[in-house]
C-alpha positions as CSV (number, residue, x, y, z in Angstrom):
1,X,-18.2,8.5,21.6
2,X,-20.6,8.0,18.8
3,X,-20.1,11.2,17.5
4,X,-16.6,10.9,17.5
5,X,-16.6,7.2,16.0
6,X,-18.6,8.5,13.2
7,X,-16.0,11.2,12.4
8,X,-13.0,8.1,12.6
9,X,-15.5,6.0,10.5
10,X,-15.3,9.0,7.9
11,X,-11.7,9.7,7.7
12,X,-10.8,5.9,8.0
13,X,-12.9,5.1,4.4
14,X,-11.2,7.6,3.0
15,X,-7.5,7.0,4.7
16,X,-7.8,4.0,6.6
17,X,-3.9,3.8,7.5
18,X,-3.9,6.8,9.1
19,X,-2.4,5.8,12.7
20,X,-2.4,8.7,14.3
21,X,-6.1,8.3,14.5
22,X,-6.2,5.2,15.3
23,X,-3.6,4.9,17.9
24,X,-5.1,8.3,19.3
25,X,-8.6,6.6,19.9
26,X,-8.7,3.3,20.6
27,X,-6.4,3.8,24.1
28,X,-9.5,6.6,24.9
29,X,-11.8,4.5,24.1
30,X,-10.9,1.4,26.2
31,X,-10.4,3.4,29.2
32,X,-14.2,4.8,28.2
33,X,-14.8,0.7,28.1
34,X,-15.9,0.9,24.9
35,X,-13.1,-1.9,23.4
36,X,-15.6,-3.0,20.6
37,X,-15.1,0.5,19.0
38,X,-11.4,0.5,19.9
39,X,-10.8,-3.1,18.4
40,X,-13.1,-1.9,15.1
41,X,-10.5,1.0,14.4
42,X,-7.6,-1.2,15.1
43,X,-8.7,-3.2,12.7
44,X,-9.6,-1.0,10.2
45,X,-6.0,0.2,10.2
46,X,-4.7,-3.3,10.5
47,X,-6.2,-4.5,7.4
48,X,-5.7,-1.3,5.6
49,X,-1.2,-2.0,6.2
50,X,-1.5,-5.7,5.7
51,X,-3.4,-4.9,2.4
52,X,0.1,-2.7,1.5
53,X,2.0,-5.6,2.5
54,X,-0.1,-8.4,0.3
55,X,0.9,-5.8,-2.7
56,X,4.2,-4.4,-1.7
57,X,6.0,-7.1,0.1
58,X,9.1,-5.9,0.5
59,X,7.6,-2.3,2.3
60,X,9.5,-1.6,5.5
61,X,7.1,1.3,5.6
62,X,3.8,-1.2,6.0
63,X,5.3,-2.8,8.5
64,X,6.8,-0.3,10.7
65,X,2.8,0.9,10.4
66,X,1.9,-2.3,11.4
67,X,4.1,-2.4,14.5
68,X,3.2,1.4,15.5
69,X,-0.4,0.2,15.3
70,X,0.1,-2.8,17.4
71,X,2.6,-0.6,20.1
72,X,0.1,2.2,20.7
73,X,-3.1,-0.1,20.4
74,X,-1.5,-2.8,22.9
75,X,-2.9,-5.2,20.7
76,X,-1.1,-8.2,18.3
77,X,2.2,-7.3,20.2
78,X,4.3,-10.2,19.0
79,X,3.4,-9.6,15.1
80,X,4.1,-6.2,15.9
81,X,7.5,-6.8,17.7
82,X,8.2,-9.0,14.5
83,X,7.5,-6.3,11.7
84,X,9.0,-3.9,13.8
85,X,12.6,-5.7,13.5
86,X,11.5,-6.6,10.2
87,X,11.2,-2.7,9.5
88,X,14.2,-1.7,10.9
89,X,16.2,-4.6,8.9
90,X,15.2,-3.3,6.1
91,X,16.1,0.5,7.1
92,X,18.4,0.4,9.9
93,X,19.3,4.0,9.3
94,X,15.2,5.1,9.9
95,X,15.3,7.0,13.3
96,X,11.2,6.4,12.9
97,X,11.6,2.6,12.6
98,X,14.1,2.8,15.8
99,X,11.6,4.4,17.2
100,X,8.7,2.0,16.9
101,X,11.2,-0.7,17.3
102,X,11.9,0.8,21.0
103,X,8.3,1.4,22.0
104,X,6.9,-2.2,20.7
105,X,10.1,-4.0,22.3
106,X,9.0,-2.0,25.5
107,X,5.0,-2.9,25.1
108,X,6.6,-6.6,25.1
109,X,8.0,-6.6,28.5
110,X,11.4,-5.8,27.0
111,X,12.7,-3.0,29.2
112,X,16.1,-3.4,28.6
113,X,15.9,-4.1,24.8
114,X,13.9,-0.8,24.6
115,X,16.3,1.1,26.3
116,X,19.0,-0.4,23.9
117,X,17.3,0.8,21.4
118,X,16.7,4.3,22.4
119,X,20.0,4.7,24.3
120,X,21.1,4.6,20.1
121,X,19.1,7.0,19.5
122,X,20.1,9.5,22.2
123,X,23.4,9.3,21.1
124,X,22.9,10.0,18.2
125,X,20.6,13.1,19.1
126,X,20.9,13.6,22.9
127,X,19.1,17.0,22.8
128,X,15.7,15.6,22.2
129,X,13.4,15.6,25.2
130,X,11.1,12.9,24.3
131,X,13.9,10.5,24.2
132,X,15.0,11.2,27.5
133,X,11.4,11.3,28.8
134,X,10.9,7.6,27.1
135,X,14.0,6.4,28.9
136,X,12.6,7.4,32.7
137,X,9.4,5.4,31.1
138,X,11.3,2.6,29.9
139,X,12.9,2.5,33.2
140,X,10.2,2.9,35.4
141,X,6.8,2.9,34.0
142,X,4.0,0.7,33.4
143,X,4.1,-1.6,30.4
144,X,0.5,-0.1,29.6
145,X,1.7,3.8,30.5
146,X,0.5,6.3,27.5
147,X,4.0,7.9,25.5
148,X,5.4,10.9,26.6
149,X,4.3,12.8,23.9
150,X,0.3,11.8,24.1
151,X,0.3,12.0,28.2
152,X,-0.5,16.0,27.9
């Protein structure tokens, strides 16, 4: 763990919005009980896509990093469910924002809302397996399960 904080620390001065990182960790690292590490990442990334905010206010693309963050972190859910409609709003077209806008509506306890959501999106491309593996989630998991597409 050590090792690998001081490799986030690393990438996260030089890129500190990168949420793939972040959202990769800090799940590993609560179920390692470390949540002091996990919350220091989260909030590195936090801070970094509130900073874009403060200086581009009108960036869907800040918050929809925002709400991905707070999804896949399971932390600051209802400002994340917030800039995730606020995201999509302002793009309704992003299949990305949709996207986020499913998963956080589904961290909220929103099952059905979620499944709304990416119902739309299977229509619109009902070949693509992660959407059909969210729905079974969406359906039937835990409001804490890990995505399809991280569980392997």
């Amino acid at each position: 763990v050590d090792d690998a904080m001081k490799a986030a620390r690393a990438t996260l001065a030089v890129t500190p919005g990168l949420v793939e990182l972040i959202t990769g960790m800090v799940p590993s690292l609560e179920k390692l009980g470390k949540k002091a590490e996990g919350d220091e990442l989260f909030g590195i990334g936090w801070s970094a896509y509130q900073k874009v905010l403060t200086e581009f206010p009108d960036s869907p693309a800040a918050r929809n990093g925002l709400a991905a963050l707070s999804a896949n972190c399971r932390r600051e859910l209802e400002k994340g469910l917030k800039y995730a409609r606020e995201a999509v709003k302002a793009d309704p077209g992003s299949v990305t924002y949709r996207e986020t806008l499913a998963e956080v509506l589904f961290r909220n306890g929103e099952r059905e809302q979620a499944i709304e959501v990416l119902t739309a999106l299977k229509a619109d491309d009902p070949r693509n397996p992660l959407y059909r593996r969210q729905l079974i989630r969406y359906r039937n998991g835990a409001l804490d399960s890990p995505r399809p597409d991280t569980e392997d």
